[in-house]
N, C-alpha and C positions, 0 to 999 in steps of 0.2 A: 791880356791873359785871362781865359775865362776860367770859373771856379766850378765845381758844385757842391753843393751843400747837400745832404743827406738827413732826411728825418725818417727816425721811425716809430710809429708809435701806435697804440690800442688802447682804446677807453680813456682819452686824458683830454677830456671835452675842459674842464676849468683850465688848464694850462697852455695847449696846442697853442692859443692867437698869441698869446704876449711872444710866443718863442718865433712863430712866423714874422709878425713883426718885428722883433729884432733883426732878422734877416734881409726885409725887406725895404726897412732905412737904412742899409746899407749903402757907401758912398761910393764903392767901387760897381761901375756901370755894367760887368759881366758876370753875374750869378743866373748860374743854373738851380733852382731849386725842387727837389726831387722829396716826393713824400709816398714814404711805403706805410700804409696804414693795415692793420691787421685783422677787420672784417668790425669794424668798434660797431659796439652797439648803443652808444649815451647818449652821442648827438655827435662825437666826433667827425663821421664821413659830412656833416652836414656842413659845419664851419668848415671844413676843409674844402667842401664845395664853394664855398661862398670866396675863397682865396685862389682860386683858377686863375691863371694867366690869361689877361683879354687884351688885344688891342690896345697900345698905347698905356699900359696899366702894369707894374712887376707884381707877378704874384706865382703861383705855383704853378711850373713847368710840366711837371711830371707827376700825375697822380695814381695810384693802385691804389686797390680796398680790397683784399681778399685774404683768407686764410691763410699762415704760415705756418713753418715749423720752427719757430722760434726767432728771439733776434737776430740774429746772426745769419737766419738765413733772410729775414726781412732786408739788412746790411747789403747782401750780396746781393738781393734784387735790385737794390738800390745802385749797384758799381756792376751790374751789367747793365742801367741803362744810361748811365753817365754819359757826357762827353765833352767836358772840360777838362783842363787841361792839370790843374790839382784837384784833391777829392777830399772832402772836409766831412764831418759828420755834427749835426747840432741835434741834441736830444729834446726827445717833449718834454719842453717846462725850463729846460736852460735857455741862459741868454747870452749873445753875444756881446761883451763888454762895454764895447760905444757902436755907436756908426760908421768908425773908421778900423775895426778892429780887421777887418778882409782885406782893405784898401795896405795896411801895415804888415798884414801876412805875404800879402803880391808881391811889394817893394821888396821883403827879404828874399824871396825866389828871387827874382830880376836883379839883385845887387848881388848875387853869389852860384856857385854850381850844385846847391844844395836841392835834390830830390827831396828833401823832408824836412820841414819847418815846423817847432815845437813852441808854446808859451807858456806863462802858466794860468792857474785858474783859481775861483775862491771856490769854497763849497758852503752854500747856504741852507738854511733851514727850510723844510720841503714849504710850510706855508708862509714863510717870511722873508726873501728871496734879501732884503737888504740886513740879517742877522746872519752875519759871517761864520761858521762854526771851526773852518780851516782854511790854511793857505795852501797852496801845493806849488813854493817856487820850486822849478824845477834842474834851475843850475846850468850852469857851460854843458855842453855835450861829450862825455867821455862815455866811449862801446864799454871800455872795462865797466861803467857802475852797473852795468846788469846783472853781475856777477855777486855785487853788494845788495842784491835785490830793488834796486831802482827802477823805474820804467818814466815814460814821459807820460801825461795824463792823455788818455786815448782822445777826449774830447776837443782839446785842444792841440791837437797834432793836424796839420795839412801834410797829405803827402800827394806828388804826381802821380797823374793814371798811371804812366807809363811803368810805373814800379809795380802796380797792380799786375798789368797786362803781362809782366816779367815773373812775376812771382804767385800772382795766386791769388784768392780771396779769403774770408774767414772762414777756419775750419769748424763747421756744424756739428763736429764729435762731441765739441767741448761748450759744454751751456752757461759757465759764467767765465771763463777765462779766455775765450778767442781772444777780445781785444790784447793782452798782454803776449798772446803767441803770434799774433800777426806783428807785432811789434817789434817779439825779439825774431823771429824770422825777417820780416828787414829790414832793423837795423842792426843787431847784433851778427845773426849769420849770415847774410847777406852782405853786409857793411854799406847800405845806404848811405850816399854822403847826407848830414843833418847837422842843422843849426838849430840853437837857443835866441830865441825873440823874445827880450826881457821885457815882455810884458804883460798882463795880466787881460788873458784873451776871451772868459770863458766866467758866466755865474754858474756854476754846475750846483742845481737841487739834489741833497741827499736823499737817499731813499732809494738806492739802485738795486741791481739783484746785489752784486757782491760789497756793497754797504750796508746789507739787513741785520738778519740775525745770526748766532754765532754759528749755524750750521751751513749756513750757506759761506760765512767767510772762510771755514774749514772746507769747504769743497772748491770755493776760488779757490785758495792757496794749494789743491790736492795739485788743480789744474796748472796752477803754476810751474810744477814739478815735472808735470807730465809733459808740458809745453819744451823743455827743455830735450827730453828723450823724441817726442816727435818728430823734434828738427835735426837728433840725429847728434846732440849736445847732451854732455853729461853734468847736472845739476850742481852748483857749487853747494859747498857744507853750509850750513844755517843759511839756507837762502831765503828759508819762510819766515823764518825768528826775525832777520835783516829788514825783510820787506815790510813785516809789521812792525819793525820797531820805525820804518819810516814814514809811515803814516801816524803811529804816536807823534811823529819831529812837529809834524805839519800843524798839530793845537797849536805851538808856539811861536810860528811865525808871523 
């Protein structure tokens, strides 16, 4: 079963190798690895050159360097040139847990009918990757908690092309909330069959757009809302109060 992995990234010359390598001592023998880079100017297209797939050697399948219009359309560049068979995303500067973290992802596809496979992830500090700042378990799989403002962590979600190819990509309207409406689009309105893989898949570095500052968390969370009426769903009461009160949970796990 082949994977692909997805990076997308601009200007993150100190972090881009540790996350490629994570990927790259991976024990499961079919990874596709795809990196949309967004025209960097630091030295990134360079290390990234230097990680080219050659002969006898895993390294980067699929490389762009050009201008975008944002992540998300970076994202969708990246899941038109796919062709694996699930579709994973690893961000510049995270890390994939162990080496068998892809190999544990496969198994749960192959042992079940599930289209979508979830785990969880820690969130570390942006320059101290092993100073944990939250946990993000993410629980058995019930469609109702979206409703509680829940969602599974974007980074740690595998899901099959074939669900893409069915449904759609990320919608580029929205500049910090696609990942959370691709998600309830399908798994909530769609009903994706999806499982929970209890285990901790994913170092996710804080510092994202919608973990900055309180104006950008107030426009994730607009997008939250709108995400809901896009798909054509209408928004449950306190779903923004919910969803941040669930990310307060996560200091304490």
């Amino acid at each position: 079963m082949r994977i692909s992995l997805i990076t997308v990234c601009r200007n993150v010359a100190p972090v881009i190798a540790e996350s490629l390598d994570s990927v790259l001592a991976q024990s499961h023998p079919d990874i596709e690895l795809i990196v949309i880079d967004g025209a960097s100017t630091d030295g990134t297209v360079e290390i990234l050159e230097r990680y080219r797939c050659a002969p006898g050697k895993r390294g980067i399948d699929i490389l762009v360097s050009e201008p975008d219009k944002g992540i998300y359309d970076a994202m969708n560049k990246g899941l038109a040139r796919a062709t694996g068979d699930i579709i994973g995303f690893v961000n510049a500067g995270d890390l994939l847990m162990t080496k068998d973290t892809i190999a544990q992802v496969v198994a749960a596809f192959q042992r079940s009918h599930a289209e979508a496979v979830y785990g969880d992830i820690i969130m570390v500090d942006e320059k101290d990757i092993y100073r944990v700042h939250r946990t993000w378990l993410s629980g058995t799989y019930h469609r109702e908690n979206f409703r509680k403002g829940w969602m599974p962590p974007h980074v740690g979600t595998f899901i099959r092309k074939s669900v893409y190819d069915r449904y759609g990509h990320f919608n580029t309207d929205l500049r910090i909330g696609a990942d959370y409406e691709i998600l309830l689009r399908f798994l909530y309105k769609q009903q994706v069959p999806t499982i929970h893989l209890r285990e901790v898949l994913v170092r996710f570095r804080l510092g994202g757009m919608s973990n900055g500052n309180l104006k950008l968390i107030l426009r994730a969370n607009r997008e939250v809302r709108r995400s809901w009426g896009l798909n054509g769903l209408k928004a449950p009461p306190l779903l923004v109060t919910r969803k941040l009160w669930s990310k307060v949970m996560q200091f304490f796990h």
